[in-house]
N, C-alpha and C positions, 0 to 999 in steps of 0.2 A: 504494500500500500504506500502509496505517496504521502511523503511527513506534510509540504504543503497542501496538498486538497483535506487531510485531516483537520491540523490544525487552523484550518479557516473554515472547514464546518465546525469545528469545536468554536469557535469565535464566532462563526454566526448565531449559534442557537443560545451562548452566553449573554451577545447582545441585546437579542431579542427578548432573555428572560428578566434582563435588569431593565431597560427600555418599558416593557409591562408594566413587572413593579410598581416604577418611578412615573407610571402613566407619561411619557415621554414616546416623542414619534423623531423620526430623524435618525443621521446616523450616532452611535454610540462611542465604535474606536475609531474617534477623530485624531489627530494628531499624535499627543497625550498619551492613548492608550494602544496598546500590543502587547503580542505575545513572543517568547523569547526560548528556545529552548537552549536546557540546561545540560549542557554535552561533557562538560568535565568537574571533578573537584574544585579548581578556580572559579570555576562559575556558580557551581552549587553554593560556594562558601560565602562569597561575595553578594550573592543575590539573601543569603542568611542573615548576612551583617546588618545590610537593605531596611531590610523589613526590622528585624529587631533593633536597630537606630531609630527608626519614624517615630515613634513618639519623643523622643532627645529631640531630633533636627526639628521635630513641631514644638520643640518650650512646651511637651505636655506633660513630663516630667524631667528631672534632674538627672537619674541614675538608671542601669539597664533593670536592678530589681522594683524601680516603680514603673517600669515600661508594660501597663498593662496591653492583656491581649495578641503578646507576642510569646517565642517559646524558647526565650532566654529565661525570660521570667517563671516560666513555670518550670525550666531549668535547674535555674535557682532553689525556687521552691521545689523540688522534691530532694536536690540534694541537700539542704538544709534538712526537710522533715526527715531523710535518711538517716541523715549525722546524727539529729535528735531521737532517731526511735533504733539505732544502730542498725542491723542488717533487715527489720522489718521495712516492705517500700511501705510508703504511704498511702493513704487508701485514698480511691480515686474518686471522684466528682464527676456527673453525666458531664458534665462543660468541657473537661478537659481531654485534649487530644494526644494519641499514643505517637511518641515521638520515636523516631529513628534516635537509635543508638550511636554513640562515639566509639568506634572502636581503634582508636590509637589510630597506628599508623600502617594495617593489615587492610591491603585491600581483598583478601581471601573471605572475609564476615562481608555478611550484610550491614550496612547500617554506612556512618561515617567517615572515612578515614582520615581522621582527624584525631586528638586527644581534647576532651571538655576544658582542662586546664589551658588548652592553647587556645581555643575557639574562644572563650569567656575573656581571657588575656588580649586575643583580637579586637573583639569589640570592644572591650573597654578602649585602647589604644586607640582605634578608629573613629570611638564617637568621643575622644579627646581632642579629634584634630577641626580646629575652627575653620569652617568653611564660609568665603560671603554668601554664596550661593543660600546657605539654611541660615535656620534663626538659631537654634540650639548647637549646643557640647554638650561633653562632661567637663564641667567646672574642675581645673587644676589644681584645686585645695579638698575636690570630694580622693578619701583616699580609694587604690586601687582596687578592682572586684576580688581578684585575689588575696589580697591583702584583709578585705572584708570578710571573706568566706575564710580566711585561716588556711587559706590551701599552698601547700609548696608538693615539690613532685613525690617527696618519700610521702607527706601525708595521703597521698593521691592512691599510690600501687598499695597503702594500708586498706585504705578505706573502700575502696574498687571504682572510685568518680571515673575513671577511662569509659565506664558504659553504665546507662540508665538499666532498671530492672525492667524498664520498658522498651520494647520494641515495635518497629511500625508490621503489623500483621501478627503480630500476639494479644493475646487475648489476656 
C-alpha cells in the first residue's frame, strides 16, 4: 500500500471528524497543520520533547512535572508513586495512557531506545533553552529534573527507572 494515498485518507476522515465537531465547513489542514511520519529515533525523540515542552513554550506552567496532559508528567508520576510504594506500580486511573517503555539503549525490546534518565535530562535541557520564537522556558534558578527526582545513574540500575512497569500493548 502507498504510505501517501494512506496517510491523506487518514487526514481526510481526521479533518472531516474535527470540522463536525467544531461545526466548521472549509478546509481544516491549512497551512499550520500536517502530518509527518516518524521514521527514526531522532525523530521519534524530538517530536517527544515537542509535545511534552507545549505547555512550558505556552507560560502554562513553569516545570515538565506541572506540564499537565502530556506523558512526561505522568512519567514522573509513576516513577515517583514507584519510588514511594517500592516495587509495587501504581495503580492506574481510566485517564491515563499505557506508555511505551525506555529500554536503554537495546534496540532488540520493544519500547524506546533510549534510557528515562537521558530522555527526562533532555527535556529538561531543551525546555531551558530561550527561544524568541515561544513565550516560555524552564527558568535557570528552577533546579534540574534530575536533581528533583534524586536520580543519578547507580540510583537508576537500583531502582529499574531504564523501563516503566508499563508497556504500550500490555495490559
Amino acid at each position: 500500500m502507498d504510505i501517501t494515498w494512506f496517510m491523506r485518507c487518514l487526514n481526510e476522515y481526521i479533518a472531516r471528524k474535527a470540522n463536525a465537531e467544531d461545526q466548521y465547513t472549509g478546509q481544516f489542514w491549512e497551512g499550520r497543520f500536517k502530518s509527518q511520519a516518524l521514521l527514526d529515533e531522532q525523530a521519534i525523540l524530538s517530536c517527544m520533547i515537542y509535545v511534552d515542552l507545549n505547555p512550558i513554550r505556552a507560560e502554562l506552567c513553569d516545570t515538565l512535572e506541572q506540564s499537565d496532559y502530556t506523558s512526561i508528567q505522568q512519567r514522573i508520576e509513576e516513577f515517583n508513586a514507584k519510588k514511594i510504594s517500592s516495587n509495587t506500580p501504581a495503580p492506574r486511573t481510566s485517564s491515563e495512557i499505557k506508555l511505551a517503555t525506555f529500554t536503554g539503549n537495546s534496540l532488540n525490546e520493544n519500547g524506546i531506545a533510549f534510557s528515562l534518565t537521558d530522555y527526562l535530562e533532555l527535556a529538561d535541557w531543551t525546555g531551558r533553552i530561550v527561544r524568541e520564537d515561544k513565550r516560555g522556558y524552564i527558568k535557570p534558578t528552577t533546579p534540574g529534573i534530575l536533581q528533583k527526582l534524586q536520580l543519578d545513574e547507580q540510583t537508576c540500575y537500583s531502582n529499574g527507572c531504564f523501563g516503566f512497569w508499563r508497556c504500550a500493548g500490555q495490559q
